[in-house]
PAFI-439523 format. One record per residue (C-alpha): residue number from 1; z negated, y, x. Coordinates in Angstrom, 1 decimal. Layout:
residues N
NUM/Z/Y/X
...
//
This chain:
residues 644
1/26.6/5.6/16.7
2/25.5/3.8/13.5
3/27.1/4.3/10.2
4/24.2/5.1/7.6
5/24.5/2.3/4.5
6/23.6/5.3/2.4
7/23.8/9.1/2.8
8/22.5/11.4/-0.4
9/25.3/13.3/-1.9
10/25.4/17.3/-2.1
11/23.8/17.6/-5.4
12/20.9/15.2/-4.7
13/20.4/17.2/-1.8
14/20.4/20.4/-4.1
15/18.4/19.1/-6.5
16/15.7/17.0/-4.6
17/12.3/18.6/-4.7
18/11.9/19.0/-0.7
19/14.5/21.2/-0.8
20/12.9/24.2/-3.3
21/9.7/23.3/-1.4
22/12.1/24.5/1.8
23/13.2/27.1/0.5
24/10.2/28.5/-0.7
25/8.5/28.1/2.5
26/10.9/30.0/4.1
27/10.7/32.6/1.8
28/7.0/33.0/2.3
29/6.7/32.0/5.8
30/9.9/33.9/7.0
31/11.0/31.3/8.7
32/14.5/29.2/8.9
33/14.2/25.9/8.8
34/17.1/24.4/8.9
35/16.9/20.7/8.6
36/13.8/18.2/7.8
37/13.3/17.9/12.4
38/12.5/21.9/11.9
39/10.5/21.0/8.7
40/8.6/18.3/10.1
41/8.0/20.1/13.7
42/6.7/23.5/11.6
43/4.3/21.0/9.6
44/2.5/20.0/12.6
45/2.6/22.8/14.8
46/0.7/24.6/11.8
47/-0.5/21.8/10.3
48/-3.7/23.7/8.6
49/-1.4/26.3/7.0
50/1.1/23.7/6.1
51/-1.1/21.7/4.0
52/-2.8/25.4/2.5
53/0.8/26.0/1.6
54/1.0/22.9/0.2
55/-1.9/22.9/-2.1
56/-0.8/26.2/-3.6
57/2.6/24.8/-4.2
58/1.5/22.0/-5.9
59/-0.7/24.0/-8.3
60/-3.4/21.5/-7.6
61/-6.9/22.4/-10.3
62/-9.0/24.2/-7.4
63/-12.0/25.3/-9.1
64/-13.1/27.0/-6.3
65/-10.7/28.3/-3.1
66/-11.3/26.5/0.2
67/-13.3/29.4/2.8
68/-11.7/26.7/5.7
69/-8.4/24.7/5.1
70/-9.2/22.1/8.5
71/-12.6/22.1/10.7
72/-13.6/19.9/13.7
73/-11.8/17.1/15.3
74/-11.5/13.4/14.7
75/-12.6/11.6/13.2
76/-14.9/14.4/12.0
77/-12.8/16.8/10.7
78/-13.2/17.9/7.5
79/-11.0/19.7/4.8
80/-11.2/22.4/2.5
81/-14.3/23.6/3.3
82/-15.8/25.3/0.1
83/-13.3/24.1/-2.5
84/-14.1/22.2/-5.2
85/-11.4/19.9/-7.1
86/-11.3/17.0/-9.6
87/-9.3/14.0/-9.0
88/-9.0/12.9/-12.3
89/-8.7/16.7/-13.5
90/-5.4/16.7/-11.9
91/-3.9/13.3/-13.0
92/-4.9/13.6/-16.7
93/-3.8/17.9/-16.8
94/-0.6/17.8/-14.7
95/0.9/21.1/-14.8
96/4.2/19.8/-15.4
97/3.2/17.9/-18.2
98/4.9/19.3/-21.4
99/4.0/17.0/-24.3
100/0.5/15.0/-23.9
101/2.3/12.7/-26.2
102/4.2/11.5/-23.3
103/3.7/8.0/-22.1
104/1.3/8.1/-19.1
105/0.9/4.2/-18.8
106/3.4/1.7/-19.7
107/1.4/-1.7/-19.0
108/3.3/-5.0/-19.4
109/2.4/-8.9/-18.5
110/4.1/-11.8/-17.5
111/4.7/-12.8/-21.4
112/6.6/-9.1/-21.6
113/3.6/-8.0/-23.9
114/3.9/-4.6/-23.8
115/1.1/-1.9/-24.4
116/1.7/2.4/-23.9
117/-1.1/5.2/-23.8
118/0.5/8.5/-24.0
119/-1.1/11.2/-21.8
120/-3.6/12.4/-25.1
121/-4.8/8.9/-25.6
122/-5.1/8.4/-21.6
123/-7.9/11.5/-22.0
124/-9.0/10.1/-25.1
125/-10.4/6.8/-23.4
126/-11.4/8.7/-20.3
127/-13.5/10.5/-22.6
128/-15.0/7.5/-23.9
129/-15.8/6.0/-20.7
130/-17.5/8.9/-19.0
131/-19.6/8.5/-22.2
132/-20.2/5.3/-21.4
133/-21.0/5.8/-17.9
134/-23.5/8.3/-18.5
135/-25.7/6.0/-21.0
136/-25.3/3.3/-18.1
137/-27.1/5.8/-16.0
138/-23.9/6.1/-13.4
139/-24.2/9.4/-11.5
140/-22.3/10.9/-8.8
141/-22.9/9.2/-6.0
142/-23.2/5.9/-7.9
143/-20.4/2.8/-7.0
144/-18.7/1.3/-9.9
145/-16.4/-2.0/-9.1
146/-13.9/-3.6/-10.7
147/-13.2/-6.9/-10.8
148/-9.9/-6.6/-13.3
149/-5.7/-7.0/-12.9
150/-3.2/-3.9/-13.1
151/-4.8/-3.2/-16.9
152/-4.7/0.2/-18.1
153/-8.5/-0.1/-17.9
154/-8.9/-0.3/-14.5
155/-7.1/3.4/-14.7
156/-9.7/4.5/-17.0
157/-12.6/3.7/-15.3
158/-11.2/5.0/-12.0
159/-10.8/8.5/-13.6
160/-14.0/7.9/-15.7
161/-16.0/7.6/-12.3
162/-13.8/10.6/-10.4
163/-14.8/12.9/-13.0
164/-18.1/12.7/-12.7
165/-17.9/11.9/-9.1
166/-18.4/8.2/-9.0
167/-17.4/6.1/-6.7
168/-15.0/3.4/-7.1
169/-13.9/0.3/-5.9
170/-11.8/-2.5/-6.9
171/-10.3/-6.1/-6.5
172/-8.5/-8.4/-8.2
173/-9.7/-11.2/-10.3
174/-8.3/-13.9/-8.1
175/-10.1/-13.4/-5.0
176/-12.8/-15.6/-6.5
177/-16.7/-14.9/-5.8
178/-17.0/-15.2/-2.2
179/-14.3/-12.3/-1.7
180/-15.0/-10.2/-4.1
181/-19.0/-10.6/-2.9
182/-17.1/-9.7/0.8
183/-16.5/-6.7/-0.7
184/-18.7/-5.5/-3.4
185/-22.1/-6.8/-2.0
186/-21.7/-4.5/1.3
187/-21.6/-1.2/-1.3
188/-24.8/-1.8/-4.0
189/-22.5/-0.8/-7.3
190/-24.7/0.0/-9.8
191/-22.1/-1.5/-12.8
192/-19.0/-4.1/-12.7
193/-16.5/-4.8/-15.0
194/-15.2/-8.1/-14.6
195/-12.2/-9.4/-16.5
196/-12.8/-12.9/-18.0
197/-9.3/-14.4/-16.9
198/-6.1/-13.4/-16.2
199/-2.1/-15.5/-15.8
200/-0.2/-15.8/-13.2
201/3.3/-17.9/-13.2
202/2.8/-19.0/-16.6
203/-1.1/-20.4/-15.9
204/-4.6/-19.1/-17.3
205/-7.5/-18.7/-15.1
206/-10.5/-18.1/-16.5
207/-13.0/-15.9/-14.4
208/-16.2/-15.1/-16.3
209/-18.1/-17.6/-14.0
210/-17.6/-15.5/-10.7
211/-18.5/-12.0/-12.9
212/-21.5/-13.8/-13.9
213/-22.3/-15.2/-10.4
214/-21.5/-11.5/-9.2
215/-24.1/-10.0/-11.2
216/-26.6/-12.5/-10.1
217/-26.0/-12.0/-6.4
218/-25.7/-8.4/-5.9
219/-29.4/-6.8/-6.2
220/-27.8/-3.6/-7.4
221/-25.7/-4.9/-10.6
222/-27.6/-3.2/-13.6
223/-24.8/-3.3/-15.8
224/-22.2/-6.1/-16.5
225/-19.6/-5.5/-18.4
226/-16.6/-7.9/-19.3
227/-13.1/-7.5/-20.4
228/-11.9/-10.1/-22.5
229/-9.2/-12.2/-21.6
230/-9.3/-14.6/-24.4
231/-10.7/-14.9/-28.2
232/-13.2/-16.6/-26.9
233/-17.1/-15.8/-28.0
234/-18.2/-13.1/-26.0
235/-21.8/-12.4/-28.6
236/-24.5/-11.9/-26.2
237/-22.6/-10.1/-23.3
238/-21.5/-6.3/-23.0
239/-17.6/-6.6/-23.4
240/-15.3/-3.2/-22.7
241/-14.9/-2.3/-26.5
242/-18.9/-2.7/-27.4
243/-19.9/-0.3/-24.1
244/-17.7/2.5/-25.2
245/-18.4/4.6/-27.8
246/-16.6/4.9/-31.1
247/-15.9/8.4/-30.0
248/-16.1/11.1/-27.5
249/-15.0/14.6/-26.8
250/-12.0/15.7/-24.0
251/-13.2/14.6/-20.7
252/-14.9/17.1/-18.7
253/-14.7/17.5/-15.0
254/-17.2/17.9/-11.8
255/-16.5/20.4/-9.6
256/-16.6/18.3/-6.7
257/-16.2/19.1/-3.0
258/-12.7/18.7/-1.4
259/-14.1/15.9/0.8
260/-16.2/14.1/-2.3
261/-15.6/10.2/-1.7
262/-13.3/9.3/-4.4
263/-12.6/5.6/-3.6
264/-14.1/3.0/-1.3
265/-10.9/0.3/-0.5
266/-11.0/-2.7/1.8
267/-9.2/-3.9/5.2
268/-8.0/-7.9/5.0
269/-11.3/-9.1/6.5
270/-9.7/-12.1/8.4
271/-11.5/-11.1/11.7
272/-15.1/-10.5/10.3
273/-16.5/-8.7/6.6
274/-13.6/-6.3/5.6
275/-14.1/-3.2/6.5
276/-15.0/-1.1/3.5
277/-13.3/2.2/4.2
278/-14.6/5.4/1.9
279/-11.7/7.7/1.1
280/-12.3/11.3/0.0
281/-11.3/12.8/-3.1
282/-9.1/15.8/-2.4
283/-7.1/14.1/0.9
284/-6.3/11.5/-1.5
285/-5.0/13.5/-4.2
286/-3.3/15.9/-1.8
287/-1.7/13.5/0.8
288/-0.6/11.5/-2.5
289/0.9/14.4/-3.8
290/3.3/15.2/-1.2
291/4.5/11.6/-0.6
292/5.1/11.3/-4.1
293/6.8/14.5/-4.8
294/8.0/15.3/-1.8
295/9.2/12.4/0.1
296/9.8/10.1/-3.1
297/10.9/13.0/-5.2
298/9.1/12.0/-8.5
299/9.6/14.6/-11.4
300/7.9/14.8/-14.8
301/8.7/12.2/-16.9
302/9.9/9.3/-14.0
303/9.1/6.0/-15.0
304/7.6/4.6/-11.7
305/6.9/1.2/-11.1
306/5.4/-0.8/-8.2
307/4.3/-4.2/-8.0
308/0.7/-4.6/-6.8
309/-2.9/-5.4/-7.8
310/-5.6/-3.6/-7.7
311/-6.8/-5.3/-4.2
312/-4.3/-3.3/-2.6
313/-4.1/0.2/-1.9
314/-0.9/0.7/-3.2
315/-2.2/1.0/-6.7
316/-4.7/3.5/-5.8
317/-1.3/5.4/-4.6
318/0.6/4.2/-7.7
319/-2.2/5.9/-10.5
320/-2.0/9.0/-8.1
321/1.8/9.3/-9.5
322/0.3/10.8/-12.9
323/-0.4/13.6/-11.0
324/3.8/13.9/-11.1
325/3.6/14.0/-15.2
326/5.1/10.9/-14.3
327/4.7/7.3/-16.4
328/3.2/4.7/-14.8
329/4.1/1.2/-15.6
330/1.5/-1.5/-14.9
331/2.7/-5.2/-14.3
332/0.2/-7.9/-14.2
333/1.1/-11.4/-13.5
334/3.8/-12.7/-10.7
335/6.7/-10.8/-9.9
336/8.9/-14.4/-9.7
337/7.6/-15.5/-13.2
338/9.4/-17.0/-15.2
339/12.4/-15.7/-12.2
340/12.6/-13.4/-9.7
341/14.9/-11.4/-11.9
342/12.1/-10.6/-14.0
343/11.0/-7.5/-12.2
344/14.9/-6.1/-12.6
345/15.3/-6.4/-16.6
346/11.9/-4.8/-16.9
347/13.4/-2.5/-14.7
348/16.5/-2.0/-17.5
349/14.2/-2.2/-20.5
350/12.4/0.5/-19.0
351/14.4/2.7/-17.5
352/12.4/2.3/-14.3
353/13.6/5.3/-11.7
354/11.2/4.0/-8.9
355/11.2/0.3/-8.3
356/8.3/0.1/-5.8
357/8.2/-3.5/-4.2
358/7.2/-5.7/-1.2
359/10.2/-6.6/1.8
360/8.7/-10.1/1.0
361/10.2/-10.1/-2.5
362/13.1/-8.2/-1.1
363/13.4/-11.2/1.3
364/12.9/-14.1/-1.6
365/15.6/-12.3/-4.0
366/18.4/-12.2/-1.2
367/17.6/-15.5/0.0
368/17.8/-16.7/-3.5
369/21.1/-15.3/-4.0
370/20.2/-13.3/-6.9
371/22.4/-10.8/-7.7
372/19.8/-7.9/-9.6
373/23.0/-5.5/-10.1
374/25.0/-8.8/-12.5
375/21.3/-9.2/-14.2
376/20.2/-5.4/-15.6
377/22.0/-2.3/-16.1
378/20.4/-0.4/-13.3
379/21.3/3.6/-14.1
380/18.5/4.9/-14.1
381/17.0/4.0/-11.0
382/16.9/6.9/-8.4
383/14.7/5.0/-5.4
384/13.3/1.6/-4.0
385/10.0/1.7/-1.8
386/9.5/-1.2/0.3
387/6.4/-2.0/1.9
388/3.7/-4.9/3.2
389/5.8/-5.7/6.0
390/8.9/-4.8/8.4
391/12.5/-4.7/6.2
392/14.3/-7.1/7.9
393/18.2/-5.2/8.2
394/19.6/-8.2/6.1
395/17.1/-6.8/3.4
396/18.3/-3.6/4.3
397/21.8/-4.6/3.5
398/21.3/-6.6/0.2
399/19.8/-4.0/-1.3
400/22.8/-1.9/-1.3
401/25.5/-5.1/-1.8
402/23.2/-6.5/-4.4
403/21.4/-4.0/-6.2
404/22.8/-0.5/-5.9
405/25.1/0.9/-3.8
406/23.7/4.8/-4.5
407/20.4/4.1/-4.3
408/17.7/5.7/-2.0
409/15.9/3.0/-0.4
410/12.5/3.8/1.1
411/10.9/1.7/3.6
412/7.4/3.1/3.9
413/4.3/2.1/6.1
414/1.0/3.3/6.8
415/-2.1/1.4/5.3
416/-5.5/1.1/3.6
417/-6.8/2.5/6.7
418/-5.5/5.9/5.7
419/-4.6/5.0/2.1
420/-1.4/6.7/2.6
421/1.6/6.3/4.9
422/2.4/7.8/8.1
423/6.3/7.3/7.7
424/8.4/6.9/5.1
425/11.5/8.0/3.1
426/13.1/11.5/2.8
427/15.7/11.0/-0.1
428/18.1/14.4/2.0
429/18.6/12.4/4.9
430/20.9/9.7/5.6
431/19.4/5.5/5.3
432/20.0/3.6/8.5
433/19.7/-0.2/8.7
434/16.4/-1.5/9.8
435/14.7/2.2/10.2
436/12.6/4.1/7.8
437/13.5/7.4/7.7
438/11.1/9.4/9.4
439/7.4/10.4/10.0
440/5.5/12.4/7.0
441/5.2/16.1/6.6
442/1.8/17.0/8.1
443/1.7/13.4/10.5
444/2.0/14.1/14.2
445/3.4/10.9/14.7
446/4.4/9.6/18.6
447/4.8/5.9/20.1
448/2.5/5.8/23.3
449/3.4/3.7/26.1
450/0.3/1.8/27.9
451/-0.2/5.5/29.9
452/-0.8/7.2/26.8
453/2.5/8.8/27.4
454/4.7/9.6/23.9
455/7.7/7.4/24.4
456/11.1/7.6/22.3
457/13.6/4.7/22.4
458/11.5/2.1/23.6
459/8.5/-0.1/21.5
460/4.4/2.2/21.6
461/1.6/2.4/20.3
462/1.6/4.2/16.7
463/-0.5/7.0/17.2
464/-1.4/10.2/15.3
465/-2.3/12.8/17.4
466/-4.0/15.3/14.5
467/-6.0/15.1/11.5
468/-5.0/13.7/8.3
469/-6.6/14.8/4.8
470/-6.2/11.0/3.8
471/-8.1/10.0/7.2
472/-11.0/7.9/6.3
473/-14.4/9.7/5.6
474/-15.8/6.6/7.4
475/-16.7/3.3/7.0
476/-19.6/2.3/4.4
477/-22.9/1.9/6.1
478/-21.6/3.4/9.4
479/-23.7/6.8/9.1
480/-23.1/7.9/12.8
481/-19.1/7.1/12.9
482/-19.7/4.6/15.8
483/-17.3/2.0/14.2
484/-14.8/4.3/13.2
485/-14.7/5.6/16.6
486/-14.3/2.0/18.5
487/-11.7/1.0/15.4
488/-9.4/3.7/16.0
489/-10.5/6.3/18.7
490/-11.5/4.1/21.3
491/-7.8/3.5/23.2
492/-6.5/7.3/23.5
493/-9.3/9.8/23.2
494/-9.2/12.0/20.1
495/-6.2/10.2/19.2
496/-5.8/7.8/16.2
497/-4.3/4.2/17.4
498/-3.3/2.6/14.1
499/-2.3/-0.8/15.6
500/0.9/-1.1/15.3
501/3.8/-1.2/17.5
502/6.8/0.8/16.9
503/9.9/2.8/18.1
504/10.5/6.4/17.3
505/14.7/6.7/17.6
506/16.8/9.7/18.9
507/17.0/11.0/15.2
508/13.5/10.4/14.2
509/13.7/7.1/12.6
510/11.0/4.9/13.0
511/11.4/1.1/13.7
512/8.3/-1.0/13.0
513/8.1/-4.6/15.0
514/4.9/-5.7/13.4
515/1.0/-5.1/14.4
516/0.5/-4.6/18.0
517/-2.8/-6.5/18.4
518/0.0/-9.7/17.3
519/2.0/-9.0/20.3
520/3.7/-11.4/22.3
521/3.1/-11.6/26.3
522/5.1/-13.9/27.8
523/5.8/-13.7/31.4
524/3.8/-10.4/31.2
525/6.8/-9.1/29.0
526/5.3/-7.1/25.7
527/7.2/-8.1/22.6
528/7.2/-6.9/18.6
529/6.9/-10.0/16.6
530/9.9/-8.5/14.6
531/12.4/-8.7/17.5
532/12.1/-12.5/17.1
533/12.3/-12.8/13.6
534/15.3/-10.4/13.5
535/17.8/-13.0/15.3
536/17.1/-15.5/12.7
537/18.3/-13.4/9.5
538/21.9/-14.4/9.4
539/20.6/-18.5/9.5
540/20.8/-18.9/5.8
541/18.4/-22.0/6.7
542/15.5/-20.5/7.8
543/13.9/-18.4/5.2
544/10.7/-17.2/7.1
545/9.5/-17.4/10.2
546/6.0/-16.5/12.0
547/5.8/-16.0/16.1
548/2.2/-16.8/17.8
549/1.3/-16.5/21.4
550/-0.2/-19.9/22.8
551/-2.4/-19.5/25.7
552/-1.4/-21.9/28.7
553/-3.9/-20.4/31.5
554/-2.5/-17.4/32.9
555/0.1/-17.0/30.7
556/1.4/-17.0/27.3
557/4.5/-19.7/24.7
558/5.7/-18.2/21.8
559/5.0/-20.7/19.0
560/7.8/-20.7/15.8
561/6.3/-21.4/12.5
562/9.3/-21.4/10.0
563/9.9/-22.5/6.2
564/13.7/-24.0/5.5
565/15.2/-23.8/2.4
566/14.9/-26.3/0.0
567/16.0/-30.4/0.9
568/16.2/-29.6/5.0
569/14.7/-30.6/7.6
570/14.1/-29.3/11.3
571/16.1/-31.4/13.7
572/16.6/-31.2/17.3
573/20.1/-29.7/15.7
574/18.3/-26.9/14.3
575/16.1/-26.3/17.0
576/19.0/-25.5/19.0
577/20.5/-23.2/16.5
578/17.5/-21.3/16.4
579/16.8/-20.7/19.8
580/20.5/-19.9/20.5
581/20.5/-17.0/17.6
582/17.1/-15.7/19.1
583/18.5/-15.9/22.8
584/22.0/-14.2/21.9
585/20.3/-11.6/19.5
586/17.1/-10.7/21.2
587/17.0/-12.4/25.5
588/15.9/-15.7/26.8
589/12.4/-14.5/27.0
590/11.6/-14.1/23.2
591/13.2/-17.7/23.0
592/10.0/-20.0/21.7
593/8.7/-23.0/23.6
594/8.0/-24.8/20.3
595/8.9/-24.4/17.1
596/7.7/-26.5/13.2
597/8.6/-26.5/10.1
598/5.9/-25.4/7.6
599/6.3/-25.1/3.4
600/4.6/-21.9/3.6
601/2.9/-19.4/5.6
602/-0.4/-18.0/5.3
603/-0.7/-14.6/3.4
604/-3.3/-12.2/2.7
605/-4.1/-11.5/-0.8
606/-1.7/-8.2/-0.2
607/1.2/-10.9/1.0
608/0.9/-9.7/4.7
609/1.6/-13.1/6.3
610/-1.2/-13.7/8.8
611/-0.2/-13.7/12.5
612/-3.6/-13.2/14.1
613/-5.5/-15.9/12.2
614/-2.4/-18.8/13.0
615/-2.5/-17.6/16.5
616/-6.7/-17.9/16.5
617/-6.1/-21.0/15.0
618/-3.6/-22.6/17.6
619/-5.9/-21.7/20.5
620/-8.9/-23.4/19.0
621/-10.5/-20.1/18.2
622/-12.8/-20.2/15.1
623/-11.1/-18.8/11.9
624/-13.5/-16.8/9.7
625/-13.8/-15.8/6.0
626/-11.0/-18.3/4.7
627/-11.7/-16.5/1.3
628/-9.6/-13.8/2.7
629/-6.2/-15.8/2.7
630/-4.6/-16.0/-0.8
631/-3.6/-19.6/0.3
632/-5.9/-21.2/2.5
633/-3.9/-24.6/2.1
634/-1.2/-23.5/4.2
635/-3.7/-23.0/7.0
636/-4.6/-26.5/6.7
637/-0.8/-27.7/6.8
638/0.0/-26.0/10.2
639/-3.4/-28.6/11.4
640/-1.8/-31.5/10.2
641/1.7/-30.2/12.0
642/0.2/-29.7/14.9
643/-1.7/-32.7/14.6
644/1.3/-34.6/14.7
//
C-alpha cells in the first residue's frame, strides 16, 4: 500500500469543521457514521435530506422555507421549491461575522498596492451601487457584464445586481473585443462596466477602445460605464465614481426564488461560441458553502486567497468565501511578476491560510527550483487548492519538500459547467500522491466503462448519477433544454457525463487523466493524456508536454508537443530518453510516433492547455474562434514546426 505524504493530526481532526457537522448529524439523524465513506454514502442515498440538513446547518438567510427540498430529474430538477434567499444577503450578513469592521476584501496588484474594505464599507458600496443600478433602470431579470480584473468592484457590482436579482456576468479585460463580444453579445446586458486598462508583468494595456467598441456593437448596451485605470481625461464619459451616488442607505435584499439565476459564466469556446451557462442563485450559494466550509474548512476570519480572474469561474467560487466571515484577497496582475515567489511573500505579508492556485504554477515553481518555504515565513497557512488541470505527483511531492511539510493540499476539479467541483479535498483524511481525496458530499460520483457500467480501479467516464443544486439552469437562449440535454445527457440517460476521464481507487480517491473527448486511441487502446505526461516528470529537461492523436486511416500516432528548459535542444538523444521514460513508466503503446520541441503551448485564457484545438489542427481540421486562446502565437509555432 501507499504511504500518504500527509495525514491530518488528531487535533485537526477534532477541530475541522466536517467533524461537528458529523456529529451533529448523527445526533439529529441518529445515525453512526463512522468515517467520511459512511458520510459520503448517507449524503447520496438521502441526498434531498442531506442538502435540507445542510442548509439549516449553515444558517443560510431563508426568507421563506422551501415547501420541496429536490423536484424532477435532470436536467430539470429544481431546488427548494418555495424558498426565497438572497445571494448577496448571505455574503455581506454572515452569521459568523463578529465585527463588520473586519476586512472582507484585501485587494492587491502586481506593484504590491494594497487597498482593504472592511465588511461595513463592503455594504456601504453595495449600497451605493444598487442605487446606482436602479437610476440605470436595471431590474431583476436585467444582465449586467463586466469587463474589469480581480478589483474589489467587480465584487460590488456582483452583489449589487444579486440583490436585486440581476444577472451577472463577467470577463476579463484582456480577452479583447472579439471575446468578450463572444460572450456578452449572446446575453443583451442592459449596462457594462469596462475598465480602461489594466498591468500584467510589469506592462500597461489600455482597454477603453474595446469598451467603447463593446457599447457600439451590442444593441442592448444602454449604459457604459468605465473604471479608470489611469489619470487620464475621462470628461464626457460615465466613470465608476460619477455613476454612484454620494450616498446610500444599507443594502436591501429581494426575496428571490431558490433557483433565481444568479450568474451567467462561460465554457472556453474553442469548438464554436462559448457556451454561456446560467447558474442559479441558491445552488450556488449552497454548493459553495459546503465546499468551502466543509471540505476546505474555512472559519471566520481566514484570509483566503486564489489566483484567478474574473473569466474564470473560480472567482465566482472565491467571492462565495465571504459567506465564511472570511477575507478575501484579490490579486490582479501575473502571479510570476516580478518572480514566481511573488504569490508566497504576499502569502507571509498576509497571513494567507488558503493559498488557492493552478498545478500549472505549481509545475513552473518546482521546475524553477524555487524553494517558497526559504522565501516567506509560511505559519499561517492551513491548505493549498490546486486546480486547472491534473497535479502531476512530482507537484504532489514539491509541495510538501518545498513548501510545507504539514500542509493540507487540495487537488480539486469540477468546472464552469457546474461552477463547483465534483471532487475535492477533505482536510480528516490522509493526502495520497497524484489522487484528490475524494468525491463531494451530496455528488454521486462513479467512472462508467463504455457499457455504462460503474468501474473502480480502471480509467471511466466521470459521471454524476443525481442532481446537483450547482447543476446549470441551462444554457442562455436554449428555452427547451435541447443543448443541455445533447451536452451532457446524451451518452448515459438521465446521467450527467462531464467529459472527463478518471479513476475512482479502492479508498475513494479519484485520479484525473485529462478530458476524455482528448483521449488517445492507438491500436484501439483508450488512453488518459495524463498517463503519458506522467513518465516524463522525473526528466528535469522537459518541462511540459502535450499528447495529440494523428489520424493515419484506420488508426491513430500519438504526437509529443514538449517545451525544454532553457538553452536545449531536442536531439535524436533526447528523443530516446523520452520515449524510454514513457515506455518503462507507462507501456510501449503510449510511446509517441513523433515528438517536437515547441517554446510554448497553447492555453486558454483560464491556462487549460488546449489539447483538442492542436489535435484539430494537426489533422487539417479548421480551428475556430482563435480569440479564445490567450496566446494564439503558439498555435502558429506548432505550423511552422510541422512545416519543417
Amino acid at each position: 500500500m501507499a504511504k500518504p505524504l500527509w495525514t491530518p493530526t488528531e487535533a485537526r481532526v477534532a477541530g475541522a469543521n466536517i467533524t461537528s457537522f458529523t456529529r451533529a448529524l448523527e445526533a439529529r439523524s441518529g445515525r453512526n457514521l463512522p468515517g467520511y465513506a459512511a458520510l459520503h454514502a448517507w449524503s447520496v442515498e438521502s441526498i434531498a435530506a442531506f442538502w435540507q440538513f445542510y442548509a439549516d446547518y449553515a444558517r443560510l438567510p431563508f426568507t421563506a422555507p422551501p415547501q420541496r427540498i429536490m423536484e424532477g430529474p435532470m436536467p430539470h430538477t429544481r431546488w427548494f421549491a418555495g424558498a426565497t434567499i438572497n445571494y448577496a444577503q448571505a455574503l455581506l450578513y454572515p452569521p459568523a461575522l463578529v465585527d463588520a469592521a473586519q476586512p472582507a476584501l484585501i485587494a492587491v496588484d502586481e506593484s504590491e498596492a494594497e487597498q482593504r474594505l472592511s465588511y461595513a464599507e463592503l455594504r456601504q458600496a453595495v449600497g451605493r451601487c444598487i442605487v446606482a443600478l436602479e437610476r440605470s433602470g436595471v431590474t431583476a431579470g436585467d444582465r449586467v457584464a463586466a469587463l474589469v480584473g480581480n478589483v474589489p468592484e467587480a465584487v460590488v457590482l456582483l452583489l449589487a445586481c444579486a440583490a436585486k436579482g440581476a444577472i451577472f456576468s463577467s470577463c476579463s479585460p484582456d480577452f479583447g473585443f472579439e471575446a468578450a463580444t463572444a460572450r456578452f453579445g449572446q446575453i443583451a446586458p442592459k449596462l457594462l462596466l469596462a475598465a480602461t486598462g489594466y498591468r500584467y508583468q510589469g506592462k500597461t494595456y489600455h482597454t477603453i477602445d474595446t469598451a467603447l467598441q463593446l457599447k457600439a456593437a451590442i444593441p442592448s448596451l444602454s449604459t457604459l460605464v468605465l473604471l479608470p485605470y489611469d489619470e487620464l481625461d475621462y470628461s464626457g464619459r460615465l466613470t465608476w465614481q460619477a455613476w454612484l451616488p454620494n450616498e446610500a442607505p444599507e443594502p436591501s435584499f429581494a426575496p428571490l426564488p431558490f433557483d433565481h439565476p444568479l450568474c451567467i459564466v462561460y465554457s472556453s469556446g474553442t469548438t464554436g461560441l462559448p457556451k454561456a451557462l446560467v447558474h442559479r442563485a441558491g445552488g450556488v450559494l449552497l454548493t459553495h458553502h459546503k465546499e468551502h466550509f466543509l471540505h476546505c474548512d474555512i472559519k471566520a476570519g481566514d484570509i483566503v486567497f486564489y489566483y484567478t480572474t474574473t473569466g474564470w469561474m473560480m472567482w465566482n467560487w472565491l467571492v462565495s468565501a465571504l459567506a465564511q466571515a472570511a477575507t478575501l484577497v484579490l490579486y490582479e496582475g501575473s502571479p510570476g511578476q516580478p518572480d514566481l515567489g511573488a504569490l508566497w511573500r504576499l502569502a507571509e505579508r498576509l497571513g494567507i491560510t488558503l493559498f488557492g492556485t493552478s498545478a500549472r504554477f505549481i509545475h513552473s515553481c518546482q521546475a524553477a527550483g524555487l524553494i517558497p518555504k526559504a522565501l516567506a515565513d509560511l505559519t499561517a497557512l492551513k491548505t493549498i487548492t490546486s486546480t486547472g488541470s491534473p497535479l502531476s505527483n512530482v507537484g504532489f511531492r514539491w509541495v510538501y519538500q518545498a513548501v510545507k511539510d504539514d500542509v493540507h493540499l487540495a487537488s480539486i476539479s469540477g468546472g464552469t459547467d457546474i461552477v463547483s467541483c465534483f471532487m475535492l479535498g477533505n482536510p480528516t483524511l490522509p493526502v495520497y500522491t497524484g489522487e484528490i481525496q475524494c468525491a463531494g458530499l451530496g455528488v454521486d460520483l462513479a467512472a462508467f466503462d463504455e457499457a455504462g457500467r460503474p468501474v473502480v480501479g480502471q480509467p471511466g467516464e466521470l459521471v454524476c448519477r443525481q442532481p446537483l443544486p450547482s447543476m446549470p439552469l441551462g444554457f442562455w437562449h436554449d428555452s427547451d433544454g435541447s443543448r443541455l440535454r445533447q451536452t451532457y445527457f446524451e451518452h448515459y440517460p438521465d446521467v450527467w457525463r462531464h467529459g472527463d476521464l478518471i479513476e475512482i481507487t479502492p479508498r475513494g480517491g479519484v485520479i484525473v487523466y485529462g478530458r476524455s473527448d482528448a483521449t488517445l486511441n492507438p491500436g484501439g487502446v483508450r488512453i488518459g493524456t495524463a498517463e503519458v505526461y506522467r513518465p516524463l516528470e522525473p526528466l528535469p529537461e522537459v518541462l511540459e508536454a502535450l499528447a495529440v492523436g494523428k489520424k493515419e486511416g484506420h488508426d491513430e500516432a500519438i504526437w509529443l508537443f514538449v517545451v525544454l528548459a532553457a538553452g536545449l535542444t531536442l536531439d535524436e538523444t533526447l528523443v530516446s530518453r523520452i520515449k524510454a521514460a514513457i515506455r518503462h513508466g507507462a507501456s510501449p503503446r503510449h510511446v509517441p510516433k513523433r515528438i517536437f520541441q515547441v517554446s510554448q503551448l497553447p492555453r486558454t485564457r483560464s491556462g487549460k492547455t488546449m489539447e483538442l484545438t492542436v489535435a484539430r489542427l494537426i489533422n487539417g481540421q479548421v480551428v475556430a474562434n482563435r480569440e479564445a486562446i490567450a496566446n494564439p502565437e503558439a498555435l502558429e509555432e506548432i505550423m511552422q514546426v510541422l512545416r519543417g
